[in-house]
C-alpha positions as CSV (number, residue, x, y, z in Angstrom):
1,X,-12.9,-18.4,-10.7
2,X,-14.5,-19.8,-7.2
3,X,-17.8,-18.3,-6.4
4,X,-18.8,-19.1,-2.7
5,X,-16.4,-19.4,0.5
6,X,-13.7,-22.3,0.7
7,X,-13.4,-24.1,3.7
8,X,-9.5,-24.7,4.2
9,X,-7.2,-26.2,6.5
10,X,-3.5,-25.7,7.4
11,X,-2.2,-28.2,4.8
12,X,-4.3,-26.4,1.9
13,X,-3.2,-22.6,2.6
14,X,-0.3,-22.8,0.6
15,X,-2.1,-24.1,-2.3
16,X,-5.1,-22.4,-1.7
17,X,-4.1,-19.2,-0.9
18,X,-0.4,-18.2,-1.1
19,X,-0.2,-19.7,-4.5
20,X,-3.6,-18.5,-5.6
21,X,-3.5,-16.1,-8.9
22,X,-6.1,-14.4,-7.0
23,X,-6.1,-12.0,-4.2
24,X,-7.2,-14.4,-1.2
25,X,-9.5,-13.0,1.8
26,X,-9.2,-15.1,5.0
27,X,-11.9,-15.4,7.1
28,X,-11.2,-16.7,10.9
29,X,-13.5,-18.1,12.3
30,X,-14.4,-20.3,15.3
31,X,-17.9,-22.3,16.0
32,X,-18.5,-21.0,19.5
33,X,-17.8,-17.2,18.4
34,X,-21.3,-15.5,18.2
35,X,-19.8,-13.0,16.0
36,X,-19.0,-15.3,13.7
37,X,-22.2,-16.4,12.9
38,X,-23.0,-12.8,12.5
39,X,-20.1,-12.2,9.5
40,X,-21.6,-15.6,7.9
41,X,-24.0,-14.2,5.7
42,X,-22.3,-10.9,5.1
43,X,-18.9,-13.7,4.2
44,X,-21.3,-15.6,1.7
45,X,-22.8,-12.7,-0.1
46,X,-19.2,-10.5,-0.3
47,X,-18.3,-14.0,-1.8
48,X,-20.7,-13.8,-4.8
49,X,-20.5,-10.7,-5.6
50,X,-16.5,-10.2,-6.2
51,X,-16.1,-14.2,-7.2
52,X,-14.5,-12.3,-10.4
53,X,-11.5,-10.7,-8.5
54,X,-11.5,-12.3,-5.4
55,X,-11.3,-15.6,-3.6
56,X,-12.6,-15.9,-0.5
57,X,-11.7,-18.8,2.1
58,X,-12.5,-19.4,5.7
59,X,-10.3,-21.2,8.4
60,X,-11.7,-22.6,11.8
61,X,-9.1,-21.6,14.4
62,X,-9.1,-24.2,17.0
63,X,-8.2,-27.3,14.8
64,X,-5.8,-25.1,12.4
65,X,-3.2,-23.4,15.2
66,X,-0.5,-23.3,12.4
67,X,-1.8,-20.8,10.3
68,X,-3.3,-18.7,13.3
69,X,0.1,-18.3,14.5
70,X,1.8,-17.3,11.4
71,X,-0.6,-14.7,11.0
72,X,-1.1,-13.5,14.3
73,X,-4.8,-14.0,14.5
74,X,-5.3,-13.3,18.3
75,X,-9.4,-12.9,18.0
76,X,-12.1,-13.8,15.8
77,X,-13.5,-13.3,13.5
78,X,-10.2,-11.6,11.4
79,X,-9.5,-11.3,8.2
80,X,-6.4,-11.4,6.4
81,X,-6.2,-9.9,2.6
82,X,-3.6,-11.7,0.4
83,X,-2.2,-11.5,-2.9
84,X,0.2,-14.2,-3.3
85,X,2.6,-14.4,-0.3
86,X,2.2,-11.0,0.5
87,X,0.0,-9.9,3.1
88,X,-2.5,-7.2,2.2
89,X,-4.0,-6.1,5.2
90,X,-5.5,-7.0,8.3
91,X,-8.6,-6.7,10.6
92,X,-10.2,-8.1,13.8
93,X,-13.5,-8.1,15.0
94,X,-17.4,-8.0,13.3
95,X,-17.1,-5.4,11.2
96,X,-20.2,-4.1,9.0
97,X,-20.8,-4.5,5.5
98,X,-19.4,-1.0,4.4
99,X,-15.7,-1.6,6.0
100,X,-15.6,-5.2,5.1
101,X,-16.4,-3.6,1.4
102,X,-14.3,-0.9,1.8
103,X,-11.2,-3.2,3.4
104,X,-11.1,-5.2,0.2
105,X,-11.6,-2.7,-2.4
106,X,-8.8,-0.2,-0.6
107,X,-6.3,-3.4,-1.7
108,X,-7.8,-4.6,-4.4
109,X,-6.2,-3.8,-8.2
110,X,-9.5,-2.0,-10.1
């Protein structure tokens, strides 16, 4: 079981999250988005506290175009819920802790 966020790139999504016996939450994210560095803490903390039942990983757009095309990421930050190769759900934008909370558990198995 991971506890903390994963840094990936497009050559370790496959592995990292399609093929992940976890549910997978992907954080976008770019370095010059001031929302962003908002979520960070909020990413970290959400990270430790379901590292039981959920991995969580983060992707910097600009050098991974691949995998922000394939999931139609067209703002930051977004988040993408996984569970294998199906995709869970999706949302754009800061969002607070209670939606980010209530986005994953609304998909997550209890």
């Amino acid at each position: 079981m991971s506890k903390g966020v994963i840094n990936i790139s497009d050559d370790e999504f496959e592995t990292e999250v399609l093929k992940s016996e976890q549910p997978v939450l992907v954080y976008f994210w770019a370095s010059w988005c001031g929302p962003c560095q908002l979520m960070a803490p909020l990413i970290n903390a959400t990270a430790n506290n379901y590292s039981d039942r959920l991995k969580i990983v983060k992707m910097e757009v600009d050098p991974n175009q691949l995998s922000v095309k394939k999931y139609k990421v067209e703002g930051v930050p977004a988040f993408r819920l996984f569970q294998g190769e199906n995709l869970l759900g999706s949302a754009e934008g800061a969002i607070g802790k209670e939606k980010l909370l209530s986005f994953i558990d609304t998909h997550l198995k209890k």
